[in-house]
N, CA, C and O of each residue as an XYZ file, in Angstrom:
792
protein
N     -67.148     -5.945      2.673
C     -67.804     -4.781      2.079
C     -68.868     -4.219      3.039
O     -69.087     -3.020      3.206
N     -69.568     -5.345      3.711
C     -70.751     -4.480      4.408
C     -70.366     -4.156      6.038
O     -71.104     -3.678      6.899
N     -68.940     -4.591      6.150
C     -67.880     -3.526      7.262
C     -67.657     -2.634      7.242
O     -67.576     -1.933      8.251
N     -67.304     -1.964      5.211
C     -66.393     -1.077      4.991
C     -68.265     -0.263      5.045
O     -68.322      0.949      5.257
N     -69.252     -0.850      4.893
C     -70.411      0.076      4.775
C     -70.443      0.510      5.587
O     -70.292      1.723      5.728
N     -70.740     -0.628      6.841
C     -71.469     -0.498      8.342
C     -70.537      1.015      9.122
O     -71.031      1.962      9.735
N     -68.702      0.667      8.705
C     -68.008      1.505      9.088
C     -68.137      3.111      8.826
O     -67.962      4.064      9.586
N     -68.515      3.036      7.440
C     -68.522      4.547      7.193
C     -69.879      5.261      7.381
O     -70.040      6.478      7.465
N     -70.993      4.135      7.443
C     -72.146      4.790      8.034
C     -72.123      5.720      9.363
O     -72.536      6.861      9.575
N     -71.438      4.708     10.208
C     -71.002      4.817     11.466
C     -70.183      6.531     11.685
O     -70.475      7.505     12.379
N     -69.228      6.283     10.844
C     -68.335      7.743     10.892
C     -69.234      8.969     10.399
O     -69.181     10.015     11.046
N     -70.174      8.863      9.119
C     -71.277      9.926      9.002
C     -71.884     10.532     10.663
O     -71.817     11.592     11.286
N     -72.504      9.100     10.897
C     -73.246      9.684     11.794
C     -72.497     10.352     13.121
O     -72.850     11.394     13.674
N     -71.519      9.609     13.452
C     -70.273     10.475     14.248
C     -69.987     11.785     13.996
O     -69.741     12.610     14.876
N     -70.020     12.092     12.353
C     -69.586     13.610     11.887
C     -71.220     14.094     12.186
O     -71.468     14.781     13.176
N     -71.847     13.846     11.635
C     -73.508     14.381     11.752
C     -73.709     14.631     13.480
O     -74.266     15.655     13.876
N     -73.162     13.519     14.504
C     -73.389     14.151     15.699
C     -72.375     15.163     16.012
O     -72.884     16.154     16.535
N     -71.108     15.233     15.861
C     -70.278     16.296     16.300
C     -70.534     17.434     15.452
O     -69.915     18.428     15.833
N     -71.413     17.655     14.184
C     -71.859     19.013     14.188
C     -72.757     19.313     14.436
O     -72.942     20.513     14.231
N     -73.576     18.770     14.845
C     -74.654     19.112     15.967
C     -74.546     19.353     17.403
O     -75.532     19.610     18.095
N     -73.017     19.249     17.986
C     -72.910     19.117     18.875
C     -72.396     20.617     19.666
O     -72.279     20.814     20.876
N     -72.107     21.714     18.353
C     -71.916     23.321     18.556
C     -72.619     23.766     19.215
O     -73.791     23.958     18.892
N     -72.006     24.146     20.622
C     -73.366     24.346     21.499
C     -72.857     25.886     21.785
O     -71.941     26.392     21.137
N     -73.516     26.520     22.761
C     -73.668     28.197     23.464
C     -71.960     27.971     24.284
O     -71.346     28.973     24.648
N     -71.635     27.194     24.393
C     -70.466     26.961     25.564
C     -69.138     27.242     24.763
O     -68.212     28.001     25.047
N     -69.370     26.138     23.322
C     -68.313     26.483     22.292
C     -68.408     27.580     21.500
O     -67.386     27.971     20.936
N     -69.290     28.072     21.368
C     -69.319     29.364     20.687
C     -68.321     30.561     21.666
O     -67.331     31.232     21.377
N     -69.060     30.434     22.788
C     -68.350     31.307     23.732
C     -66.737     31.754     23.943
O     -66.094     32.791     24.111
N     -66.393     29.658     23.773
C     -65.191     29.675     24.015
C     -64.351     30.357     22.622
O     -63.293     30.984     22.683
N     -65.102     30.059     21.431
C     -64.605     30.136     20.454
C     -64.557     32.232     20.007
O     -63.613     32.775     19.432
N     -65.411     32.711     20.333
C     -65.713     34.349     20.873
C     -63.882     34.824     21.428
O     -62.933     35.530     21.087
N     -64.235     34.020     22.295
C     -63.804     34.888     23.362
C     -62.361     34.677     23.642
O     -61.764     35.466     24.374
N     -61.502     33.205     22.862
C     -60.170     32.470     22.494
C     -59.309     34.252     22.395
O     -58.643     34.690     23.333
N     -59.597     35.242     20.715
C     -58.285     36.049     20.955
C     -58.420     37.312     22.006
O     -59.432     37.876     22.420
N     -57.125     37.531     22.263
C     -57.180     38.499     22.956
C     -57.258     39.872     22.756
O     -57.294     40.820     23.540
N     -57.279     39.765     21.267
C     -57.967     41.289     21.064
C     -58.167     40.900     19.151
O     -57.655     40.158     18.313
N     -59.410     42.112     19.246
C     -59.856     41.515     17.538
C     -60.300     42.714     17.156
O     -61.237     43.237     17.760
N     -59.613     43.403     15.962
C     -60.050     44.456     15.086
C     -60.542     44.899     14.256
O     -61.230     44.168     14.968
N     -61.064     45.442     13.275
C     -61.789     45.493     12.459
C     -62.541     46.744     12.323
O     -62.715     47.623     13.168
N     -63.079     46.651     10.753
C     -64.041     47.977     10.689
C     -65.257     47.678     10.552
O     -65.416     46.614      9.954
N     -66.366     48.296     10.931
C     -67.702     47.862     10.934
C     -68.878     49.105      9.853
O     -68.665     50.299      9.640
N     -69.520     48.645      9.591
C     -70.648     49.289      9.159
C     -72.037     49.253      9.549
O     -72.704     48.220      9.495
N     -72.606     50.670     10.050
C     -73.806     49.904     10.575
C     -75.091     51.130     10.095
O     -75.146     52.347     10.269
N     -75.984     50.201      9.464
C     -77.453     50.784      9.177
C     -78.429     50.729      9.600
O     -79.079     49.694      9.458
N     -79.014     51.968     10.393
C     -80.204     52.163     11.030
C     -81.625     52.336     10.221
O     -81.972     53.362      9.635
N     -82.074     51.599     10.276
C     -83.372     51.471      8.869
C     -84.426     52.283     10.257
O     -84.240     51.873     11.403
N     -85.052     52.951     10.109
C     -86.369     53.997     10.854
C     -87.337     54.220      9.637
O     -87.150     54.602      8.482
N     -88.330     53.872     10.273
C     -89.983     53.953      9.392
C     -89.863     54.822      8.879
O     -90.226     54.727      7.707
N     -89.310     56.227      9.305
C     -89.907     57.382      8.729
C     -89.325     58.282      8.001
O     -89.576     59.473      7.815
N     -88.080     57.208      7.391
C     -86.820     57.535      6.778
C     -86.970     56.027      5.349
O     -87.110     54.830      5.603
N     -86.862     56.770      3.727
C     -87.084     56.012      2.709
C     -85.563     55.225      2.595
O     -85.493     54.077      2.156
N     -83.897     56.281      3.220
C     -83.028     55.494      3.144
C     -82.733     55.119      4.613
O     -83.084     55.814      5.566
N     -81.918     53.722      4.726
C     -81.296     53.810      6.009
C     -80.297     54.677      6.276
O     -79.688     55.052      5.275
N     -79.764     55.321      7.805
C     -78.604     56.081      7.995
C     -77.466     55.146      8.213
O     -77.403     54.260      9.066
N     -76.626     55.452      7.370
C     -75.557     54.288      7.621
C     -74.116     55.414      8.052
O     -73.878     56.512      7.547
N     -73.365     54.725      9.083
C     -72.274     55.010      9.587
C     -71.273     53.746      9.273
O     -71.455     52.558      9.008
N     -70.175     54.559      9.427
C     -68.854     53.555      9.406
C     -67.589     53.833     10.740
O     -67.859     54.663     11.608
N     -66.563     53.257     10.779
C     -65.384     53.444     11.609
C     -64.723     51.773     12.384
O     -65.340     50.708     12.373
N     -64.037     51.893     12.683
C     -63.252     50.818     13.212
C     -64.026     50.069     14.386
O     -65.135     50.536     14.643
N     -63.504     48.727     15.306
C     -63.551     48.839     16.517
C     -62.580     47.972     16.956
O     -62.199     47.087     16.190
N     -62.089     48.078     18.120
C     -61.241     47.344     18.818
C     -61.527     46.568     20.161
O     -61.744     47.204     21.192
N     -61.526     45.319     20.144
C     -62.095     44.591     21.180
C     -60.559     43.773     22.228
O     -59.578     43.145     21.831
N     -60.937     44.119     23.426
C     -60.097     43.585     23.894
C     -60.456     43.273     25.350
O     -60.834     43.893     26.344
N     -59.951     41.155     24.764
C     -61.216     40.451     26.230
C     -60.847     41.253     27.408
O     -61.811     41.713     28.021
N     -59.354     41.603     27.996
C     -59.432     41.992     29.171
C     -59.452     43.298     29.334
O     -58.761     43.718     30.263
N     -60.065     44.100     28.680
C     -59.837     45.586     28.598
C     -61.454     46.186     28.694
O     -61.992     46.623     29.711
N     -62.000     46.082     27.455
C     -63.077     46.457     26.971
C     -63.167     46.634     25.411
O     -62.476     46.029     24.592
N     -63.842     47.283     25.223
C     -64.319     47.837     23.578
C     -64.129     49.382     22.991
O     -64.674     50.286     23.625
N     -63.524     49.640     22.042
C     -63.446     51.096     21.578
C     -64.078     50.755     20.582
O     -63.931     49.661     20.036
N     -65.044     51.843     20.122
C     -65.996     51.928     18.868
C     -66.321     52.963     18.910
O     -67.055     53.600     19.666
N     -65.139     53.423     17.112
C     -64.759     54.554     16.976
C     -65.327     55.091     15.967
O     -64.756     54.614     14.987
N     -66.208     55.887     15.593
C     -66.808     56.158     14.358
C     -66.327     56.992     13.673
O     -65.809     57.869     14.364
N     -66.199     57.233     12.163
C     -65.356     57.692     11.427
C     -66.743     58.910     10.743
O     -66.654     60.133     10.629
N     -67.686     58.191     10.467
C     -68.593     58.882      9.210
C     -69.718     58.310     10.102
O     -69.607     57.573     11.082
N     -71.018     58.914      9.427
C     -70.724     60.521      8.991
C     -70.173     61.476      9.425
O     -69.644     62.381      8.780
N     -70.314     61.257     11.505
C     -69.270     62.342     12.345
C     -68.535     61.060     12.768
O     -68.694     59.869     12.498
N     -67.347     62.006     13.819
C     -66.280     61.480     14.726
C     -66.572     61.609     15.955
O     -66.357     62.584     16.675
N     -67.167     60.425     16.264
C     -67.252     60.240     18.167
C     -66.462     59.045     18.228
O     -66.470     58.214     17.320
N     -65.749     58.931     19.320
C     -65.110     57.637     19.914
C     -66.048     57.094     21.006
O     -66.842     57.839     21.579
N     -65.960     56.004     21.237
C     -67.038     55.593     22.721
C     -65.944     54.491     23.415
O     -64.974     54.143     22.743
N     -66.111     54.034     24.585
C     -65.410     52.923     25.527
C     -66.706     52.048     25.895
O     -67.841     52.317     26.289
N     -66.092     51.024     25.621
C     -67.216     50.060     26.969
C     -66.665     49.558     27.703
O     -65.578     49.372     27.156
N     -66.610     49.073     28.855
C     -65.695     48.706     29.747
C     -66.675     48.516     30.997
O     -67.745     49.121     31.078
N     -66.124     47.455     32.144
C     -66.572     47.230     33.194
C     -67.251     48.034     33.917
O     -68.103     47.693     34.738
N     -66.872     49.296     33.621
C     -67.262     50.924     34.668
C     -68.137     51.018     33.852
O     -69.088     51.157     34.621
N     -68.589     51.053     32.802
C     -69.733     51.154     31.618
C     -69.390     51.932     30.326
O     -68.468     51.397     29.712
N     -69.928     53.153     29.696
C     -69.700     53.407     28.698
C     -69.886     54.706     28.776
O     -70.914     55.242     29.192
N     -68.517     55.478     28.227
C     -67.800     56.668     27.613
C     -67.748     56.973     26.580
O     -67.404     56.153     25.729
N     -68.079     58.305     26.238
C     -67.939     59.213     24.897
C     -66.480     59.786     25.675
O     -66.168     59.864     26.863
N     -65.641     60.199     24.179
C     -64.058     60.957     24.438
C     -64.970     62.631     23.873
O     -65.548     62.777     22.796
N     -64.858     63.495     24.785
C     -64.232     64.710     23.909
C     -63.255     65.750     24.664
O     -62.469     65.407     25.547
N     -63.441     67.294     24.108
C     -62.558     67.509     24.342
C     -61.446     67.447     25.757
O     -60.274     67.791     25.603
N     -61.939     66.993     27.062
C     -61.815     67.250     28.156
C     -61.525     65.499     27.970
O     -62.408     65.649     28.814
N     -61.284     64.401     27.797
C     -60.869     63.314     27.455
C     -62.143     61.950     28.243
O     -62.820     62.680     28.967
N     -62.508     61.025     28.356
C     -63.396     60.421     28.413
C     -64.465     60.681     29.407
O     -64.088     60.746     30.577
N     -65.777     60.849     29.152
C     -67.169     61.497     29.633
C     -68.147     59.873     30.305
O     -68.481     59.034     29.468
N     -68.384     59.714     31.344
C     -69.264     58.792     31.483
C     -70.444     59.009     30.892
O     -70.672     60.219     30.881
N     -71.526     58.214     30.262
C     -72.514     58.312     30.062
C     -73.513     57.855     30.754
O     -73.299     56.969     31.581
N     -74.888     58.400     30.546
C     -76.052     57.644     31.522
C     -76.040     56.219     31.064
O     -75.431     55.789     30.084
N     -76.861     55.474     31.976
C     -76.898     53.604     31.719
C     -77.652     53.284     31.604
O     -77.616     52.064     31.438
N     -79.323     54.033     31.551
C     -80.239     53.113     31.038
C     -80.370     53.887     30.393
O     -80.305     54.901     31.087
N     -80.533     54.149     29.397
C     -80.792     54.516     27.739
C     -80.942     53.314     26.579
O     -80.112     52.424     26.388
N     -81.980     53.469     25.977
C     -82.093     52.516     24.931
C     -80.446     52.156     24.204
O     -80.005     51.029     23.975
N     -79.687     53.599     23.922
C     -78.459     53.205     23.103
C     -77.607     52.654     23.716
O     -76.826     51.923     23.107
N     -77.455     52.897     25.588
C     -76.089     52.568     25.867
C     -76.763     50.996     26.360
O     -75.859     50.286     26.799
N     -78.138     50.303     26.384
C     -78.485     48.656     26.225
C     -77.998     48.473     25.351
O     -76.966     47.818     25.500
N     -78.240     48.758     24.340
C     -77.905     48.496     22.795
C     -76.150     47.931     22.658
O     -75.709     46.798     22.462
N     -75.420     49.286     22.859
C     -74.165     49.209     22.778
C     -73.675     48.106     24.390
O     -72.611     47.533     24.156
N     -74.167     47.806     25.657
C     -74.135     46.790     26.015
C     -74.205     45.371     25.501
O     -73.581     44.346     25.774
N     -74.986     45.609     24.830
C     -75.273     43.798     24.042
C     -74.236     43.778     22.939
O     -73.749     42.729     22.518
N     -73.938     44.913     22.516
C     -72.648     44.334     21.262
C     -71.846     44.272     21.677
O     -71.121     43.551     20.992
N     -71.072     44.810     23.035
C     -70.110     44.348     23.946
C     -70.025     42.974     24.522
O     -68.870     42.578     24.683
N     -71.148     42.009     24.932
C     -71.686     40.916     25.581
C     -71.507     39.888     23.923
O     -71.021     38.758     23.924
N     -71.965     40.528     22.771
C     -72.247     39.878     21.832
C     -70.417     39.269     21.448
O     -69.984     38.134     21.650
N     -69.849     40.163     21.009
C     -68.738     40.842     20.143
C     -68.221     39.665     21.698
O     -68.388     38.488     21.377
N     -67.787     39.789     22.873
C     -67.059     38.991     23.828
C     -67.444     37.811     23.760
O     -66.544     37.009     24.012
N     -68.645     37.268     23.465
C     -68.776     35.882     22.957
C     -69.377     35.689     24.884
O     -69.095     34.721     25.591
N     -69.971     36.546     25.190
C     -70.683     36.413     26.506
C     -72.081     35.614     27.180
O     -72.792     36.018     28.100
N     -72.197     34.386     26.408
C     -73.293     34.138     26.317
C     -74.432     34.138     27.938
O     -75.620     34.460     27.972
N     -73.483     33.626     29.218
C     -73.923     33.684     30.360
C     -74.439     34.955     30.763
O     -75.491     35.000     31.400
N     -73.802     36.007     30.454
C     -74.614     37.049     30.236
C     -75.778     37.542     29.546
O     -76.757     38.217     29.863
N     -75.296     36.909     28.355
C     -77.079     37.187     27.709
C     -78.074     36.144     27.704
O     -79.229     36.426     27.384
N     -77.771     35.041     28.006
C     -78.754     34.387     28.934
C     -79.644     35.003     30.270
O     -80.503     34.338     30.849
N     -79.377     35.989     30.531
C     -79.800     36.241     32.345
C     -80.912     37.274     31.311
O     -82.000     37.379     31.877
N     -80.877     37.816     30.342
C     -81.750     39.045     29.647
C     -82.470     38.622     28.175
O     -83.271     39.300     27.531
N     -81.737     36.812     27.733
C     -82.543     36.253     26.535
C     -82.389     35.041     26.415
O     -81.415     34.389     26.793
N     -83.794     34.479     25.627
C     -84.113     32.887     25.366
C     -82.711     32.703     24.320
O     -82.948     33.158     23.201
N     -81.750     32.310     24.421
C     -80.784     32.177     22.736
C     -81.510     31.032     22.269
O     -82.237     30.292     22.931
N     -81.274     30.985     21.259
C     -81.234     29.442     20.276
C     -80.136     29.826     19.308
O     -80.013     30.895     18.711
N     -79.273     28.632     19.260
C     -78.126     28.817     18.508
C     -78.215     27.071     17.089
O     -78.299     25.863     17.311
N     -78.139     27.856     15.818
C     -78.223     26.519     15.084
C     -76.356     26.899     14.267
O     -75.758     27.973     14.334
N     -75.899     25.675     13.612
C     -75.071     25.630     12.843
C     -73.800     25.124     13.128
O     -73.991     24.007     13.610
N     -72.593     25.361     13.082
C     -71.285     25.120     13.524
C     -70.141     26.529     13.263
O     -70.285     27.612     12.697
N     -69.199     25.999     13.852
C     -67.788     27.067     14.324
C     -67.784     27.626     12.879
O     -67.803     28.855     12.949
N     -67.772     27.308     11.934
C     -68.004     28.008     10.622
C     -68.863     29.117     10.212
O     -68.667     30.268      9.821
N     -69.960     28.322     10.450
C     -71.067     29.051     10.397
C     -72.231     29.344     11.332
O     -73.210     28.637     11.096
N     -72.348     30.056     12.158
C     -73.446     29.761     13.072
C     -74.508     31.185     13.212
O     -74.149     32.358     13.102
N     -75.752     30.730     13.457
C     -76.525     31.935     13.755
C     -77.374     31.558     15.373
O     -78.068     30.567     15.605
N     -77.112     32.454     16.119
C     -77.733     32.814     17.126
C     -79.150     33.857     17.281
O     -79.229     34.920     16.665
N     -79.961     33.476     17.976
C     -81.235     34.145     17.677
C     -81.688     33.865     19.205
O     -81.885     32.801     19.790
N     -81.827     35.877     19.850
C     -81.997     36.313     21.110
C     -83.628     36.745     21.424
O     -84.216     37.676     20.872
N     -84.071     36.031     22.224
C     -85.553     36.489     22.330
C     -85.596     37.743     23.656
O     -85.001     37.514     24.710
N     -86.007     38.442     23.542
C     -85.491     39.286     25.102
C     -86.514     38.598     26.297
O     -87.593     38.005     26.278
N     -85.861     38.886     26.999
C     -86.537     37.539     28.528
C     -86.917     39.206     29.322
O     -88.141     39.289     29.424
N     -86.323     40.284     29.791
C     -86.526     41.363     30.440
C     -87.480     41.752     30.312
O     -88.201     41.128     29.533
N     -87.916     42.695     30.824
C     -88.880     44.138     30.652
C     -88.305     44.717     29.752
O     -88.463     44.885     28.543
N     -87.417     45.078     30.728
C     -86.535     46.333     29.485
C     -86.143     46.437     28.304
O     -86.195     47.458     27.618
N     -85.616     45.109     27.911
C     -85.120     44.691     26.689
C     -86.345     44.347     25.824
O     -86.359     44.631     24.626
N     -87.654     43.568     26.602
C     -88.645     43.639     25.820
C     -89.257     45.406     25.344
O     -89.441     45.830     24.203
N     -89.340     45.710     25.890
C     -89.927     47.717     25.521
C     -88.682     48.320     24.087
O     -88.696     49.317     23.365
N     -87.983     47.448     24.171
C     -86.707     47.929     23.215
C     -86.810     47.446     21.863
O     -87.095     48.038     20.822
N     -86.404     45.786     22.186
C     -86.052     44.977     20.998
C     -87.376     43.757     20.805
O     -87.612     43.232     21.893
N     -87.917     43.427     20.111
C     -88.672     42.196     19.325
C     -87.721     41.351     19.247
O     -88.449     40.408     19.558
N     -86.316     40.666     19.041
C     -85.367     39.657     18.172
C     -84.622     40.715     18.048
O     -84.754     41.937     18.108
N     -83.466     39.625     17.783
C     -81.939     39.712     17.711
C     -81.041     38.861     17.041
O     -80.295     38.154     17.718
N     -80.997     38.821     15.718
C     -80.437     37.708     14.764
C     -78.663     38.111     14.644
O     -78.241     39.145     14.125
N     -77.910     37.156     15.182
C     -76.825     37.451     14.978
C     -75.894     36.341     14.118
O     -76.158     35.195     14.480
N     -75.082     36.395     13.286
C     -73.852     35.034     12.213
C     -73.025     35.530     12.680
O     -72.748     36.629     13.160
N     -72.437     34.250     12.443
C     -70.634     34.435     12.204
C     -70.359     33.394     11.738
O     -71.134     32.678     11.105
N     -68.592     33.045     12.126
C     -68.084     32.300     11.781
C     -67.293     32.277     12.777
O     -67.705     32.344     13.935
N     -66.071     32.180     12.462
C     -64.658     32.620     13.695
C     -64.570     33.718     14.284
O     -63.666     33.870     15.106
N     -65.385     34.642     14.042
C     -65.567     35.450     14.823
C     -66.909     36.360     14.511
O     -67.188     36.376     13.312
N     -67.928     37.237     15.491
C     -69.585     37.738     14.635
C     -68.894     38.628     13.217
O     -67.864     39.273     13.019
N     -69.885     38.311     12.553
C     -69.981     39.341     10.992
C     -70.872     39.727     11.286
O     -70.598     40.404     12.277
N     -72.177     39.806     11.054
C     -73.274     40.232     11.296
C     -74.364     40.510     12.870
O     -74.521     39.671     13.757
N     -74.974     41.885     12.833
C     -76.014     41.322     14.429
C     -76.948     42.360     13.469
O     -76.512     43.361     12.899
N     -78.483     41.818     13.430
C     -79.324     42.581     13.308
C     -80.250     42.661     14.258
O     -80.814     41.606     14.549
N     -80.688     44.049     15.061
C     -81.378     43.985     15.930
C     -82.981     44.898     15.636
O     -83.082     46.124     15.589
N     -84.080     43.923     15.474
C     -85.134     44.403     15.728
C     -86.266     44.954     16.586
O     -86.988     44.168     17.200
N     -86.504     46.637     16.674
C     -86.769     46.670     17.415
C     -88.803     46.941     17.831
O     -89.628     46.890     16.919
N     -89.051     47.100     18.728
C     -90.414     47.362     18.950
C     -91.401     47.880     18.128
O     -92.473     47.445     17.708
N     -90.494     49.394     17.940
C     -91.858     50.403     16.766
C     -91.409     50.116     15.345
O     -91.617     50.947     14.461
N     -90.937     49.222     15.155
C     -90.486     48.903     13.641
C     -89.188     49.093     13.091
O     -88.941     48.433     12.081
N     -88.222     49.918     13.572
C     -87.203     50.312     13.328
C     -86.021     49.137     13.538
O     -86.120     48.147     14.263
N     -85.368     49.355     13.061
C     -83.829     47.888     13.327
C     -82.651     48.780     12.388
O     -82.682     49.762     11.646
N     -81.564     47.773     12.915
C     -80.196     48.397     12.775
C     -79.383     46.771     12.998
O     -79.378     45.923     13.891
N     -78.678     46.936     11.514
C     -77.747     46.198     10.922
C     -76.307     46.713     11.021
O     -75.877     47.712     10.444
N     -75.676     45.964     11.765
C     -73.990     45.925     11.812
C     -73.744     44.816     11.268
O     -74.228     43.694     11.415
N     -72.624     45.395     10.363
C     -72.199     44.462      9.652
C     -70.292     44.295     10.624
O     -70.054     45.105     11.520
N     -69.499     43.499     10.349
C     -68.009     43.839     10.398
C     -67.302     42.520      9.647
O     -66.972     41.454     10.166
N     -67.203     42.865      8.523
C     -67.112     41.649      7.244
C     -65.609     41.493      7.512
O     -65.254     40.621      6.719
N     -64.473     41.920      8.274
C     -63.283     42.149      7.784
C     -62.316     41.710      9.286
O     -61.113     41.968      9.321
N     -63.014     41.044     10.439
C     -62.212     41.639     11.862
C     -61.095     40.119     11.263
O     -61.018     39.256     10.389
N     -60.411     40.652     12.504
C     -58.831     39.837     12.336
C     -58.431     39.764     13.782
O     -58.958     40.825     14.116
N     -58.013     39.409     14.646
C     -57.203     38.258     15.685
C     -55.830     39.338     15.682
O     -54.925     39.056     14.896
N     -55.684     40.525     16.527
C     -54.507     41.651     16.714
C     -54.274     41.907     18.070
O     -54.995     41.558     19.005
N     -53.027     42.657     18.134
C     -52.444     42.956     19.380
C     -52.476     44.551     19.476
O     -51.859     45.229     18.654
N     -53.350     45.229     20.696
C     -53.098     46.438     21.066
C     -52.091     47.275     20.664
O     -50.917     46.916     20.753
N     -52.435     48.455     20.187
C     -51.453     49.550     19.625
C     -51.225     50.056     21.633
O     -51.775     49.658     22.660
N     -50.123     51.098     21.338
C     -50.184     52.249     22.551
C     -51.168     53.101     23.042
O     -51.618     53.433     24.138
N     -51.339     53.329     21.946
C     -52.610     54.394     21.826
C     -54.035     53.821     22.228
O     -54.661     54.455     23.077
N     -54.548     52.778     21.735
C     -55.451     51.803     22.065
C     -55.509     51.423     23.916
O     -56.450     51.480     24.706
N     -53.889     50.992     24.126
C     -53.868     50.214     25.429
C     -54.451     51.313     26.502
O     -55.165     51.067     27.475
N     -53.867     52.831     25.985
C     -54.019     54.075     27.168
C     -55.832     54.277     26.794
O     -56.647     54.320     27.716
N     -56.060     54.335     26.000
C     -57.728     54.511     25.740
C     -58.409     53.352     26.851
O     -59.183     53.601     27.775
N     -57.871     52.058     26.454
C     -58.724     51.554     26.736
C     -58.666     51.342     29.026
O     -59.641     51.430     29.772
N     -56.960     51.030     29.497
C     -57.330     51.504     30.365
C     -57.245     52.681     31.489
O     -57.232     52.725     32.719
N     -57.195     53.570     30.457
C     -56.750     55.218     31.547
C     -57.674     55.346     32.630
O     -57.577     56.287     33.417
């Protein structure tokens, strides 16, 4: 009996160390495993000087070796790219580079870095601390930069098998909640593949 104790004590603490053992490396790997992941997102910009938040909606499409489309549906219709070359608005004349240091296109950098499960990257621009397991985990970004400090205070991001949530707080009080309660593990449309590398 005090085998069958000693034994299963033993296996607790085995399970108690291997979920403690979810580190920045497995998360990454665990990010960054499909090769493309879809979904629709919602995201609310809470501003001081506004009683509601502005909330938008629309799809996005992530794809590790491609980049990111994040396509907004509501309230307007802009499409954007992120990609190695950096980040594009589509209009009528078909994809527009944008400037690169702008508060929005950092912003939309880190949900690219985030969303890829990039952590070596956001290490070089934040302190992480990551608590929980492959189920459940929350990551929490301190900004290490200049730049990112003048921007953001914290950066609370969950998931699970893949991010649901990133809330990012920023300097003058303002923050913005993305949610994407719904992504799924998919394979590039046509239409997608030419977006993403024309």
């Amino acid at each position: 009996m005090k085998r069958l104790l000693l034994g299963l004590g033993l296996g607790l603490l085995c399970a108690c160390g291997l979920a403690q053992a979810f580190g920045l490396d497995d998360l990454r790997k665990q990010l960054s495993a499909p090769e493309v992941i879809k979904g629709p997102f919602i995201q609310e910009k809470h501003l001081r000087a506004l009683p509601q938040p502005l909330v938008s909606n629309g799809q996005f499409v992530l794809a590790r070796d491609h980049g990111l489309l994040w396509l907004l549906q509501t309230p307007l219709k802009q499409d954007y790219r992120l990609n190695a070359q950096g980040i594009s608005r589509r209009d009528a004349n078909g994809w527009q580079a944008l400037p690169t240091r702008t508060a929005g296109t950092e912003q939309n950098k880190l949900f690219f870095a985030v969303l890829q499960g990039d952590s070596s990257g956001l290490e070089r621009d934040f302190e992480l601390a990551l608590q929980g397991d492959a189920k459940g985990w929350t990551l929490d970004l301190t900004p290490r930069s200049l730049v990112l400090k003048q921007i953001f205070t914290r950066i609370e991001i969950h998931g699970g098998q893949f991010v649901e949530r990133i809330q990012l707080l920023e300097t003058q009080g303002d923050s913005t909640v993305l949610r994407m309660p719904s992504s799924t593990s998919s394979t590039l449309t046509d239409a997608e593949r030419h977006d993403l590398v024309d």
